[in-house]
FILO-597301 format. One record per residue: residue number from 1; residue in three letters; y, z, x of N, C-alpha, C in turn. Coordinates in pm, 1 decimal. Layout:
KOLSE     k     r       n_yy       n_zz       n_xx      ca_yy      ca_zz      ca_xx       c_yy       c_zz       c_xx
KOLSE   NUM   Ala          Y          Z          X          Y          Z          X          Y          Z          X
...
//
This chain:
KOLSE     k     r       n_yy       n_zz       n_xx      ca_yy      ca_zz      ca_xx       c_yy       c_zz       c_xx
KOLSE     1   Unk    -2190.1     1688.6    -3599.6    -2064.5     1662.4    -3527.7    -2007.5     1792.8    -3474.5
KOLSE     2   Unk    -1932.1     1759.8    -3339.4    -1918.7     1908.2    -3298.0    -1779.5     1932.7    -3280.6
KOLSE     3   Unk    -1766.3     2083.5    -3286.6    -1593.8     2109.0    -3373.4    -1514.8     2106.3    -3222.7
KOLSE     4   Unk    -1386.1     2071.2    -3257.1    -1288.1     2002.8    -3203.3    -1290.6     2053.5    -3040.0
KOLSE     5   Unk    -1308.0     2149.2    -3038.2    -1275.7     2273.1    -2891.0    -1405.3     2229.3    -2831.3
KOLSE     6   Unk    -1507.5     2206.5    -2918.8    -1607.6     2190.0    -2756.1    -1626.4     2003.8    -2743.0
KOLSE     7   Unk    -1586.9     1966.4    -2844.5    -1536.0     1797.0    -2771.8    -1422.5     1834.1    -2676.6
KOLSE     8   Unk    -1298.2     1864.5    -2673.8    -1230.7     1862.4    -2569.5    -1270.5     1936.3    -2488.0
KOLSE     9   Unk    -1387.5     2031.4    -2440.0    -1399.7     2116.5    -2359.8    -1492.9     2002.9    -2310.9
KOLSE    10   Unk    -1578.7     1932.2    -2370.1    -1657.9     1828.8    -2294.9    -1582.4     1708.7    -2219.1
KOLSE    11   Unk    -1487.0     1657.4    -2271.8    -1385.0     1568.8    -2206.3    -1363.3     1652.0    -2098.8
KOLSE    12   Unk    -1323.2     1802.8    -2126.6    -1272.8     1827.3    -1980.3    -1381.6     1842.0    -1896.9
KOLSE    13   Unk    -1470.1     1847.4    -1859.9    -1616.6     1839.7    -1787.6    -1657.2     1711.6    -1728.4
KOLSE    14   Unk    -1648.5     1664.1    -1818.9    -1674.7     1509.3    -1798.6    -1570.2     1460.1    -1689.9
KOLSE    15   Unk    -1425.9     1480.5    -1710.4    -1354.6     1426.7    -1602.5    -1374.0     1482.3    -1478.9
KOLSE    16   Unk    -1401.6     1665.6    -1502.7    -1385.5     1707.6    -1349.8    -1523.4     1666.7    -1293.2
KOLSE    17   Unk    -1639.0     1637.0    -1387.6    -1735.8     1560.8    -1267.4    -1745.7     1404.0    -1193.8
KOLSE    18   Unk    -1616.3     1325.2    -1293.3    -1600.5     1225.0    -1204.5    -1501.8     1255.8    -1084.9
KOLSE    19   Unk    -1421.4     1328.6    -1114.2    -1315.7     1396.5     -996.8    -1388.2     1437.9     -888.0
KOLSE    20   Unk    -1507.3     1505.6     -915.3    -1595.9     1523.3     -836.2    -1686.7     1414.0     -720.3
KOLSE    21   Unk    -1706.7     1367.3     -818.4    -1792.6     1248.5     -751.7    -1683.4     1119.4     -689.1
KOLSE    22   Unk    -1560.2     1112.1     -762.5    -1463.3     1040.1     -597.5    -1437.7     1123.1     -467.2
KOLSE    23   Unk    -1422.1     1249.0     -508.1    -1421.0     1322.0     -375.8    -1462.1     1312.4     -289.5
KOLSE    24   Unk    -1627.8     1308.9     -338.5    -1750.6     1324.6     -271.6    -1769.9     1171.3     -178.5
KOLSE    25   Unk    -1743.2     1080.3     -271.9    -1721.2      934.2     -193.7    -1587.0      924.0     -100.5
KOLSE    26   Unk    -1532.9      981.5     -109.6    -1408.0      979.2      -38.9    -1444.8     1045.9      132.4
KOLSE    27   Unk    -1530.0     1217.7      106.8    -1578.1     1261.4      184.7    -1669.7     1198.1      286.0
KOLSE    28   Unk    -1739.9     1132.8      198.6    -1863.4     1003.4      279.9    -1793.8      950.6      305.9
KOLSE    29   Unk    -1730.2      876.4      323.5    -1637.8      794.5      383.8    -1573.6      826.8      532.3
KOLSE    30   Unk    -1496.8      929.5      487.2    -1394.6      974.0      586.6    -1497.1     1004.1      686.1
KOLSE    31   Unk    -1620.1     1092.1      692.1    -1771.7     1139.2      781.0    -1799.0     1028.1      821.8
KOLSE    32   Unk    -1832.9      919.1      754.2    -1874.9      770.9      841.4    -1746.9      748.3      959.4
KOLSE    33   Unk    -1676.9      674.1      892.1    -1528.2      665.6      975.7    -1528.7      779.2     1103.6
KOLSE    34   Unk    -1509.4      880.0     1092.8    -1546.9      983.6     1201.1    -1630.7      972.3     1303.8
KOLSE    35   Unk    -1718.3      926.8     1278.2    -1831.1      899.7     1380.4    -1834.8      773.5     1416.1
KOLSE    36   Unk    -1783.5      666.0     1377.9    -1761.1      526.5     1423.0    -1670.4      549.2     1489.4
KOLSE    37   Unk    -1575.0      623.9     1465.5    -1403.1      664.0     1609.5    -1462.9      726.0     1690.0
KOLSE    38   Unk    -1558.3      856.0     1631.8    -1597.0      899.6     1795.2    -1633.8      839.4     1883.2
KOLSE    39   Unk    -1763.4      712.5     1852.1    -1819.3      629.7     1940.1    -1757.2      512.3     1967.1
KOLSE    40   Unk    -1669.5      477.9     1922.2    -1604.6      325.0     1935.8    -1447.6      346.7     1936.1
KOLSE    41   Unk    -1377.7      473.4     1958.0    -1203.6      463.3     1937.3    -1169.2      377.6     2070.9
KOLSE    42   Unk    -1216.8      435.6     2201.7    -1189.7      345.9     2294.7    -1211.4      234.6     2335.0
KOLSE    43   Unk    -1312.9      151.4     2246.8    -1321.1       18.2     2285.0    -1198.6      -47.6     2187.0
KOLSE    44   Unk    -1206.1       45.8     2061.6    -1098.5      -13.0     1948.2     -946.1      -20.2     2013.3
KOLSE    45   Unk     -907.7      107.3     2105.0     -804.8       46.9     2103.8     -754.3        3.4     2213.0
KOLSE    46   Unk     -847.3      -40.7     2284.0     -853.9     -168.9     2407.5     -842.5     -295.1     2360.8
KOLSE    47   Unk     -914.3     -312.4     2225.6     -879.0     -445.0     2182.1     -715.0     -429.9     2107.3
KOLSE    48   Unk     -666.1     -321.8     2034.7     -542.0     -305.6     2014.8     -476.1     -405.1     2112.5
KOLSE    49   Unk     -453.1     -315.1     2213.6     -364.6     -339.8     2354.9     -408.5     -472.3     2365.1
KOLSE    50   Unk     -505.7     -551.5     2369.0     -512.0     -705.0     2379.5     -381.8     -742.4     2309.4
KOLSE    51   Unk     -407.8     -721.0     2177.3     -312.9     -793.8     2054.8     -197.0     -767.5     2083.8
KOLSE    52   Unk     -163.5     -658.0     2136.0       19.1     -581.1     2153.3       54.9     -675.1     2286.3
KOLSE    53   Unk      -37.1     -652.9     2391.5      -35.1     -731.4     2482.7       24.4     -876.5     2453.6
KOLSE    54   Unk      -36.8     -959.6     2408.3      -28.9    -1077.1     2390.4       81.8    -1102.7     2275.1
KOLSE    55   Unk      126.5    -1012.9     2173.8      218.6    -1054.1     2086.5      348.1     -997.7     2163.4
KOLSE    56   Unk      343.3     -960.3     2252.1      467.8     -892.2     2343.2      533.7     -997.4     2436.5
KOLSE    57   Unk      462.1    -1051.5     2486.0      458.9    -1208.6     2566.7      529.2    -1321.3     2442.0
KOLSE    58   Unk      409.3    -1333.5     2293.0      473.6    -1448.8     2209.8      624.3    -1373.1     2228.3
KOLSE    59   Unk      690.8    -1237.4     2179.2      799.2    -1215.2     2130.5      897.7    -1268.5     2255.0
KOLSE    60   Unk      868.1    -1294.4     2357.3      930.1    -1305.9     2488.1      980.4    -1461.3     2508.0
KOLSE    61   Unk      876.8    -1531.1     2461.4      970.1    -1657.0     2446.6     1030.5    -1715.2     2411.1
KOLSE    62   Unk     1138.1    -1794.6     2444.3     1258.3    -1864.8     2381.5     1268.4    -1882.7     2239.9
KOLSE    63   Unk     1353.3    -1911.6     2189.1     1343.0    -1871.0     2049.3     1313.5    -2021.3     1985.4
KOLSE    64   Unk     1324.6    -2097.3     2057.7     1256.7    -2253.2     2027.1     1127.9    -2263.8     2001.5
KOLSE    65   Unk     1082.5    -2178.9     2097.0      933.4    -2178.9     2068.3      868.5    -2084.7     1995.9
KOLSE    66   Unk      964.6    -1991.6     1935.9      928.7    -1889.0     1809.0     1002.2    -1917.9     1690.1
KOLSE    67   Unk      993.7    -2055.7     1631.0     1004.0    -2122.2     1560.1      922.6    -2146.6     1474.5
KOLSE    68   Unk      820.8    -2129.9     1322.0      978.8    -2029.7     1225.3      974.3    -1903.7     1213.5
KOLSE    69   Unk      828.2    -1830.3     1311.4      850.1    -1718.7     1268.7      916.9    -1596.5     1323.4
KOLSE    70   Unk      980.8    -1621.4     1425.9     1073.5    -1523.3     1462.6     1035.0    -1442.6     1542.8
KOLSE    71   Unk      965.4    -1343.9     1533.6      897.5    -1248.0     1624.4      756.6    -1189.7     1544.4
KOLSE    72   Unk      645.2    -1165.6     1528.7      544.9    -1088.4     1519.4      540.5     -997.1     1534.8
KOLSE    73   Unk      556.1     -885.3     1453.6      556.8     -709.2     1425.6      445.3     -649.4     1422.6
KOLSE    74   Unk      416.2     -567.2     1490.4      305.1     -488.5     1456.8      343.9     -324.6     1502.4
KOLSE    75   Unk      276.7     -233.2     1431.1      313.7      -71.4     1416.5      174.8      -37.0     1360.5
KOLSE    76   Unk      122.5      107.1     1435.7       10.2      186.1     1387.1       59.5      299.9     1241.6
KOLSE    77   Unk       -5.4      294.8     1122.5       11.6      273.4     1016.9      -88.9      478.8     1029.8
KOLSE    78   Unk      -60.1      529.1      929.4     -115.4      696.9      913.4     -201.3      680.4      796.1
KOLSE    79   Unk     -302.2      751.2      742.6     -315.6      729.2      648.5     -429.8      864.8      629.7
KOLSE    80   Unk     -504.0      880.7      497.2     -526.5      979.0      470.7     -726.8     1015.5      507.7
KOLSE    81   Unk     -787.6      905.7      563.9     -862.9      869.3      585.2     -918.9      873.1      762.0
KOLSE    82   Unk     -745.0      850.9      789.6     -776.9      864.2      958.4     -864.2      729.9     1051.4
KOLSE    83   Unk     -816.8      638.7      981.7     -916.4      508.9     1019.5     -852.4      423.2     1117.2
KOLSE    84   Unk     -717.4      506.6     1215.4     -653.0      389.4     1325.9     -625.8      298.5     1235.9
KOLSE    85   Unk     -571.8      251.9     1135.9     -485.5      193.8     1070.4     -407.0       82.1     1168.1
KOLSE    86   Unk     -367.5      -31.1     1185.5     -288.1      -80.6     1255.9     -239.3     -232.8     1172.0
KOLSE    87   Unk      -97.1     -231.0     1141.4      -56.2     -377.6     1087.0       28.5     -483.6     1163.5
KOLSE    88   Unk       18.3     -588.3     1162.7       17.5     -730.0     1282.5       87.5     -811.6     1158.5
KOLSE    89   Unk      199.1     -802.3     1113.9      286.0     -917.6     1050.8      382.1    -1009.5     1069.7
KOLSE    90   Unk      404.6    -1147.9     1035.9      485.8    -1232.8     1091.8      516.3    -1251.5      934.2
KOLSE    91   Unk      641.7    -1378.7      941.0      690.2    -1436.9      808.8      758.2    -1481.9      826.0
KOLSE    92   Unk      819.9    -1634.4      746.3      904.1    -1727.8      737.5      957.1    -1739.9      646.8
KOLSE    93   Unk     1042.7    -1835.4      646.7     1107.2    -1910.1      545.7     1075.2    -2107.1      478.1
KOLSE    94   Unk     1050.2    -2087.7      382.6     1004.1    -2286.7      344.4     1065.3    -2301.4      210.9
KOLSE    95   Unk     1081.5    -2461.1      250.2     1136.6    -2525.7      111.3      978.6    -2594.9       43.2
KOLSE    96   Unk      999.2    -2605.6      -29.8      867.9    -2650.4     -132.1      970.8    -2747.5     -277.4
KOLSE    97   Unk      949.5    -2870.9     -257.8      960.0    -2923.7     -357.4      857.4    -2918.4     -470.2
KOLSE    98   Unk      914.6    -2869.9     -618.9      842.9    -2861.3     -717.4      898.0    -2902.5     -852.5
KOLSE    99   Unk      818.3    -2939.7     -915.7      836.9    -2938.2    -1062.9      943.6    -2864.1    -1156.8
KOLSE   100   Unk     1063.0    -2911.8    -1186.3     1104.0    -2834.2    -1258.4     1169.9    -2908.4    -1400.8
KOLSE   101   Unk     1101.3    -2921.0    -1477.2     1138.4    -2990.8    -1590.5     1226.5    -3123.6    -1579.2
KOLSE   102   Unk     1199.3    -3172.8    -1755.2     1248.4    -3319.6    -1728.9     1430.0    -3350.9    -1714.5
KOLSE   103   Unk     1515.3    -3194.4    -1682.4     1612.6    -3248.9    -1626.7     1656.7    -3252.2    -1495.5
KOLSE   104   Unk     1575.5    -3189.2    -1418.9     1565.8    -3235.5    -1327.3     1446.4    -3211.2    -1249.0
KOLSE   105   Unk     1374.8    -3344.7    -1272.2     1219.1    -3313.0    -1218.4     1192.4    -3282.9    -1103.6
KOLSE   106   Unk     1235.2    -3289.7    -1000.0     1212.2    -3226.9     -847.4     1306.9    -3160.8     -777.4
KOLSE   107   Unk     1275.0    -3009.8     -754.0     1376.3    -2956.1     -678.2     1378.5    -2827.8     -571.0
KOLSE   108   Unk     1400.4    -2865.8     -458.1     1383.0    -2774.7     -352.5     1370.4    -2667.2     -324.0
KOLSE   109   Unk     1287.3    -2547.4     -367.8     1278.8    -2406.7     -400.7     1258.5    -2322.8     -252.7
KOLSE   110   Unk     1345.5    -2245.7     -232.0     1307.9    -2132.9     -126.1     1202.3    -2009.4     -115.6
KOLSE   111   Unk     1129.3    -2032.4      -69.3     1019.1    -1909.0      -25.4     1011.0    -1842.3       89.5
KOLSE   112   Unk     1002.1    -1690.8       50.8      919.4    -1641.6      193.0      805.8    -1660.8      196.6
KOLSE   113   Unk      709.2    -1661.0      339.6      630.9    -1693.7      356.3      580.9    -1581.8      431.9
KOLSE   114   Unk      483.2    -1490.5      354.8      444.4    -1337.6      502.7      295.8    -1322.1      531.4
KOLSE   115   Unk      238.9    -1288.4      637.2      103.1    -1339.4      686.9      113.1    -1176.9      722.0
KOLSE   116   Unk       14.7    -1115.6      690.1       12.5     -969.1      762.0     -208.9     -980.1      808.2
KOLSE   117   Unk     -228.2     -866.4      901.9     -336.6     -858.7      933.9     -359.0     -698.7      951.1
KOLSE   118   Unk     -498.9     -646.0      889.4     -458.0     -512.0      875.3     -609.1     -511.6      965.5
KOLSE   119   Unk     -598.7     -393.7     1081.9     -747.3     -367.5     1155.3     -743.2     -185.0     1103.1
KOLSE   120   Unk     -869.0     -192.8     1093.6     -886.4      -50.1     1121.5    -1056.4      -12.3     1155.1
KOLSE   121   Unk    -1059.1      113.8     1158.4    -1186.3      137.0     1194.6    -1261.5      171.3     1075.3
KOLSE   122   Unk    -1411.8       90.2     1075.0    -1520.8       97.4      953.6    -1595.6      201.3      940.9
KOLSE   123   Unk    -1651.7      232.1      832.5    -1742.6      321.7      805.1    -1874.3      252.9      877.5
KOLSE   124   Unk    -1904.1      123.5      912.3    -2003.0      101.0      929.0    -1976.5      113.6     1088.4
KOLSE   125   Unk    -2129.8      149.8     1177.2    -2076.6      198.6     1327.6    -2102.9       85.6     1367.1
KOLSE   126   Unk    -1962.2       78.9     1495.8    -1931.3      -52.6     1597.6    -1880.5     -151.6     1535.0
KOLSE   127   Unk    -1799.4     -124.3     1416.6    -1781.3     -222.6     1355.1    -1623.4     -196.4     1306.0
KOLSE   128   Unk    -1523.6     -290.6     1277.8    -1375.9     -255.2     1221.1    -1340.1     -377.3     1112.1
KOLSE   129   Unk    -1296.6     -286.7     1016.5    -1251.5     -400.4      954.4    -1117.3     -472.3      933.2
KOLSE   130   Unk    -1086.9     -587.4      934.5     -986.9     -683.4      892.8     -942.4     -740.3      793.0
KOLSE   131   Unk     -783.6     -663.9      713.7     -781.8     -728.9      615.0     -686.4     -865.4      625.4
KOLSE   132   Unk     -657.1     -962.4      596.3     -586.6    -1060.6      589.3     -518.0    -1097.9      449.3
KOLSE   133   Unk     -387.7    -1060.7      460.1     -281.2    -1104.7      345.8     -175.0    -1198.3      403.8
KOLSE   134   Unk     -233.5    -1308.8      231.7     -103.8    -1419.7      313.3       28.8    -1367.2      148.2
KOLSE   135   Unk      126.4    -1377.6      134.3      234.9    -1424.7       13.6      354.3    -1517.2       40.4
KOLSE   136   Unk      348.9    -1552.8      -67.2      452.3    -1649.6     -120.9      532.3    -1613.8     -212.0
KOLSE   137   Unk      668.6    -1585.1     -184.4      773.2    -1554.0     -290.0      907.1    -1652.8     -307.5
KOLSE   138   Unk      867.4    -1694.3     -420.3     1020.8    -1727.6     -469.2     1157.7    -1649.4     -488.4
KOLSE   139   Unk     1252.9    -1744.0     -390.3     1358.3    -1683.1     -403.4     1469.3    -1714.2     -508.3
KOLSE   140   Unk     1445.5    -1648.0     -604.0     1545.9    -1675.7     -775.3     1680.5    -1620.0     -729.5
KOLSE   141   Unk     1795.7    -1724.1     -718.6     1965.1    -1660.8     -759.3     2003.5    -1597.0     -872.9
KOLSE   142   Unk     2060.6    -1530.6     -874.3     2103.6    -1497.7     -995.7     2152.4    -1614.1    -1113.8
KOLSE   143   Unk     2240.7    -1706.5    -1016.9     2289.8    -1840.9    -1090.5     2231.5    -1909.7    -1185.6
KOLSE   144   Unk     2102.0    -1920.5    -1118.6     1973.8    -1965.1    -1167.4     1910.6    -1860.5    -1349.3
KOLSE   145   Unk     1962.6    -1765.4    -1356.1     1916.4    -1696.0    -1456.6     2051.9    -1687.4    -1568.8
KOLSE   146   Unk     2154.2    -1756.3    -1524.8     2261.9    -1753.7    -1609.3     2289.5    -1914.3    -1652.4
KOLSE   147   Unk     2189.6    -1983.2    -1679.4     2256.8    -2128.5    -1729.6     2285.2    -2156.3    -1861.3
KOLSE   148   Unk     2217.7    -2013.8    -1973.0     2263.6    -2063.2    -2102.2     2094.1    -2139.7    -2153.0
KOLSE   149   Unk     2134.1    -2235.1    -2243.1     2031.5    -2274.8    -2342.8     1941.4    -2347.7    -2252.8
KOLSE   150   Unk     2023.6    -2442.3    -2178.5     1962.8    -2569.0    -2135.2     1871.4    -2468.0    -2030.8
KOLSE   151   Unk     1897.1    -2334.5    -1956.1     1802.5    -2280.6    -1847.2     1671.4    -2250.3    -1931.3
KOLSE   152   Unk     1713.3    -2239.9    -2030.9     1561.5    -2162.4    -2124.6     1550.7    -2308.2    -2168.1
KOLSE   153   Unk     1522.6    -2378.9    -2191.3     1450.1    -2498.7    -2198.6     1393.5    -2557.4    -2123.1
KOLSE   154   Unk     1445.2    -2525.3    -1978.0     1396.7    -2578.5    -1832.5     1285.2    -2490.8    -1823.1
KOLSE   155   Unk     1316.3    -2348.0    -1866.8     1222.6    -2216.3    -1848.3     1085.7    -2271.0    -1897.8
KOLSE   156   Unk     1142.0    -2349.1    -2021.8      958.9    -2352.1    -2137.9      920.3    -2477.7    -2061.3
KOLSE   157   Unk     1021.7    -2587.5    -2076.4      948.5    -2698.6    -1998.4      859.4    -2693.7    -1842.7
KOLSE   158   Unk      858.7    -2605.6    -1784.8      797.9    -2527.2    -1688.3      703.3    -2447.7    -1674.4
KOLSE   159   Unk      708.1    -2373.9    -1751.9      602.5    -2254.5    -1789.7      500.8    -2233.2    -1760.5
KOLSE   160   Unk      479.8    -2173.8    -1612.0      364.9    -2095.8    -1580.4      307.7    -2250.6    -1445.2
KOLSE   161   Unk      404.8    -2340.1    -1418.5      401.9    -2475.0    -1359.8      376.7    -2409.1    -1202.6
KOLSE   162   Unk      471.7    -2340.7    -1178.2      531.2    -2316.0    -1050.5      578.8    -2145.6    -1030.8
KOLSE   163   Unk      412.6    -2078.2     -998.6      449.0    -1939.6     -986.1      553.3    -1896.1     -896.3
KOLSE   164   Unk      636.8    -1743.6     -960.8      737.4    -1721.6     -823.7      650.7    -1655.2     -728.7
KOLSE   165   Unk      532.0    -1595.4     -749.0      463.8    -1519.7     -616.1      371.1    -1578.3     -616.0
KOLSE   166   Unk      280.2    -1583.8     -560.9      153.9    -1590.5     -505.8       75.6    -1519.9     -378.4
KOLSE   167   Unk      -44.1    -1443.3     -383.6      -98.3    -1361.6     -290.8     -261.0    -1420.4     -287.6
KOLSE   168   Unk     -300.4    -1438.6     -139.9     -433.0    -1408.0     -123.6     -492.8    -1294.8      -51.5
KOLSE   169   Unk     -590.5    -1266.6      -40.7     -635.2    -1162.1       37.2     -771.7    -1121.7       57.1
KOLSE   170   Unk     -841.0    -1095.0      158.1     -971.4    -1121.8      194.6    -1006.5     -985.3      295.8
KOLSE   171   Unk    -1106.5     -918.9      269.1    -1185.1     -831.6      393.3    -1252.7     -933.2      484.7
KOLSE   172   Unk    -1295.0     -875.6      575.5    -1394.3     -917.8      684.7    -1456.6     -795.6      770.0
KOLSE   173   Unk    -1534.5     -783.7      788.9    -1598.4     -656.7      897.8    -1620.0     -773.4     1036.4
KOLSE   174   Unk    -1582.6     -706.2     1159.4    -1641.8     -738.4     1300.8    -1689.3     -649.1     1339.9
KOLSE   175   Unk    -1815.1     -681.4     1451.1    -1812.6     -595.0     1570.2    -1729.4     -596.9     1646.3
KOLSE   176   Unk    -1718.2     -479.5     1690.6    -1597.9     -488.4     1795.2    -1592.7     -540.1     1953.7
KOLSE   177   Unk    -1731.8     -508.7     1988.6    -1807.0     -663.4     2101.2    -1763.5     -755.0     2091.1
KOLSE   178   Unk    -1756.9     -821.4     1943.2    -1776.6     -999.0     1935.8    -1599.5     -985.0     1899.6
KOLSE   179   Unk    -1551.3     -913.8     1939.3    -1384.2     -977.6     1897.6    -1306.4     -944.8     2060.9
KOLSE   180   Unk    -1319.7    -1106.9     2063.9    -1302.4    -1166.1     2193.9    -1174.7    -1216.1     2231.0
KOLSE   181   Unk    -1093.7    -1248.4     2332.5     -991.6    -1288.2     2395.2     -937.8    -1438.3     2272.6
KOLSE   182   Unk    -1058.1    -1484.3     2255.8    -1040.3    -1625.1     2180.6    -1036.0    -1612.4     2015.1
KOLSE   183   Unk    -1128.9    -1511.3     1998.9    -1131.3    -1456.7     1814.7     -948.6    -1409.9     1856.8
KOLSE   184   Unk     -912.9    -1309.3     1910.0     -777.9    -1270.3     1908.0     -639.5    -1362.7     1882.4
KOLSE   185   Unk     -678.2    -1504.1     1971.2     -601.7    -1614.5     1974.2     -596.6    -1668.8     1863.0
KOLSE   186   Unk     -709.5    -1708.1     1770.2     -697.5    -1768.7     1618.9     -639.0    -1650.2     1500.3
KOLSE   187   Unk     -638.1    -1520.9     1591.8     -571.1    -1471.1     1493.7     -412.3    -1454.4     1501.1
KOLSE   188   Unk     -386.8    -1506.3     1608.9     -243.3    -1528.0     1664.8     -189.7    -1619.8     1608.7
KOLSE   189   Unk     -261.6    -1742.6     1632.3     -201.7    -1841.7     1585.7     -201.7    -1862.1     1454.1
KOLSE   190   Unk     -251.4    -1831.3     1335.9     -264.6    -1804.8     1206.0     -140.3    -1726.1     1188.9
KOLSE   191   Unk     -142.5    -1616.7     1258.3        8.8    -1553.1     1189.4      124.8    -1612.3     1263.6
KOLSE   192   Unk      141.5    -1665.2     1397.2      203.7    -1758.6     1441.9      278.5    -1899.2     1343.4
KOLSE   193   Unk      194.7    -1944.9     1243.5      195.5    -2052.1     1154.0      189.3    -2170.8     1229.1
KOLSE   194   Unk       98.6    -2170.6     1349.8       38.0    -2282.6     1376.0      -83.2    -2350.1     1331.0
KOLSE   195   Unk     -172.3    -2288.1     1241.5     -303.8    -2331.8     1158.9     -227.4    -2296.2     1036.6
KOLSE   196   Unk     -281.6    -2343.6      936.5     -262.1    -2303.7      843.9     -400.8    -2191.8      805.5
KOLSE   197   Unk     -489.4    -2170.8      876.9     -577.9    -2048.1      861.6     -702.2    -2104.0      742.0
KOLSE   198   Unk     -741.8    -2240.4      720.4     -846.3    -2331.3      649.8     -979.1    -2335.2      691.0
KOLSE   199   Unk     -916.5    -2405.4      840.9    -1089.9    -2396.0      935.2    -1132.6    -2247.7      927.1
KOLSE   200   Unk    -1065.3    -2132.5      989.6    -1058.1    -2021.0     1029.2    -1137.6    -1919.0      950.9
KOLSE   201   Unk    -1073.0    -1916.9      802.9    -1077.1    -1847.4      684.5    -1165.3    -1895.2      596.3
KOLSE   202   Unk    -1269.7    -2038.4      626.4    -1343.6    -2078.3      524.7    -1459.7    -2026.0      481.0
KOLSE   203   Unk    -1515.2    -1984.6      617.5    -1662.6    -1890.3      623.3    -1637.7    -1721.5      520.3
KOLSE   204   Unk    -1472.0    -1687.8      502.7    -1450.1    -1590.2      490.9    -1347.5    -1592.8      321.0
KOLSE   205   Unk    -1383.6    -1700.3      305.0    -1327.1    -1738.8      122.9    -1235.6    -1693.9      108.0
KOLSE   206   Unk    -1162.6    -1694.8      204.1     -988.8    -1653.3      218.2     -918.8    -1845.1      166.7
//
């Protein structure tokens, strides 16, 4: 068994060669990425300008017809990697009737509802990837956390029934060829909340 100073001198070795070896993956990385922007930044952000394009127009119409989600946000995002970063988010508001114990078994709960789409450029060349996040949050009053006994009985009679969040989230890689005027549109309308994103997202176990 070996005395105390060269076990911790080995712990410390041991970490700085995994420190090492994320670096090193980090480095590969960022070198791939590099050379996929050199050869592909300008087709990438031609398809950008599609999306800004076209969500500039949705934001333009009447507000009847930007019904429930309001307007569609999108902003180019920095990051440490340098990968054209870019996020495309919409979000609502819904009632959801649910379960809430046997004193009062059904009752109208408020959620946000936020759809974000993240593009950036891949390590793999001609290619970008897409992340897709949908959430669901419950909106708890305070009221709601002050009822006394009978709320903690509603609490257990409930339990774990009716999460307050919920998140999915899925990669996808494209070429940047095959992301077309019409691939762009299903991704509109998904954050739009005109699909619910089923057909769309099935090939992609979202």
């Amino acid at each position: 068994m070996g005395h105390w100073i060269e076990e911790a001198e080995n712990k410390l070795d041991s970490r700085g060669g995994k420190r090492k070896e994320v670096k090193d993956k980090i480095a590969l990385k960022k070198s791939a990425i590099k050379k996929n922007k050199d050869e592909n930044e300008q087709a990438y952000k031609l398809l950008l300008e599609d999306f800004t394009n076209l969500i500039d127009r949705i934001n333009k119409l009447p507000r009847k017809e930007r019904i429930p989600f309001g307007q569609i946000l999108y902003k180019q995002k920095n990051n440490k990697i340098d990968n054209l970063l870019f996020k495309i988010q919409s979000s609502r508001r819904i009632l959801i009737k649910e379960y809430s114990g046997f004193l009062s078994p059904f009752k109208s709960n408020h959620y946000k509802n936020s759809r974000s789409c993240f593009l950036s450029i891949s390590r793999e060349m001609g290619k970008i990837m897409v992340e897709y996040k949908e959430v669901k949050s419950k909106r708890v009053r305070l009221d709601d956390e002050k009822r006394g006994f009978f709320s903690f009985i509603k609490v257990l009679m409930n339990s774990d029934k009716n999460p307050t969040h919920e998140t999915k989230a899925q990669n996808t890689l494209f070429f940047i060829k095959d992301f077309d005027q019409d691939l762009i549109l299903q991704h509109l309308d998904w954050l739009a909340f005109k699909t619910d994103g089923k057909g769309f997202f099935k090939q992609r176990n979202f």
